[in-house]
Phi, psi and omega in degrees: 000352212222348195250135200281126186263133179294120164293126168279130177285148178301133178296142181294142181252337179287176165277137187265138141228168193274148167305114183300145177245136159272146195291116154355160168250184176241074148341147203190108142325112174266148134326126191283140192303146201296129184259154185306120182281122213278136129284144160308134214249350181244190193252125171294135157343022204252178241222107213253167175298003203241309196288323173298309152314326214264320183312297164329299184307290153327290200276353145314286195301287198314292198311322209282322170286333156312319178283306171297349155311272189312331187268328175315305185322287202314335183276332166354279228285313208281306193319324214275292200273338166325283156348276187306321178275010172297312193280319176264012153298313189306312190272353172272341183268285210315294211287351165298286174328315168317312183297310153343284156306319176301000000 
């Protein structure tokens, strides 16, 4: 019941016959022609002491507002849980003094 039955292939019930083979034709390549080298339509890159500069300066200028972004977030973060841990010093003095008092 459990065990999977293997398909047999059917024995051919027709005339089998072999397929004709046709003779290669003989093809003859050319080589494809060398290709040409394009001038270029646009003007090179070049990178002069005033373009060097100005790139320093940019990526100056980037890096510095990235470290200020992050460090601003991070002081957010230390402001946030100081502030909260202020707040449960504080609900921890009430609810002691209370207990106290009673």
């Amino acid at each position: 019941m459990f065990r999977p039955k293997v398909p047999t292939n059917p024995t051919p019930t027709g005339l089998v016959t072999q397929p004709s083979v046709e003779p290669i034709a003989t093809v003859r390549h050319t080589p494809p022609p060398a290709p040409v080298a394009q001038s270029s339509t646009r003007p090179a890159v070049q990178l002069t002491p005033g373009n060097a500069l100005a790139l320093v300066g940019g990526g100056t200028a980037v890096v510095l507002i990235v470290g200020a972004v992050l460090v601003s977030m991070l002081l957010a973060v230390a402001i946030s849980g100081v502030s909260v841990a202020v707040c449960a010093v504080v609900l921890r003095s009430l609810l002691a003094s209370g207990r106290t008092h009673r």
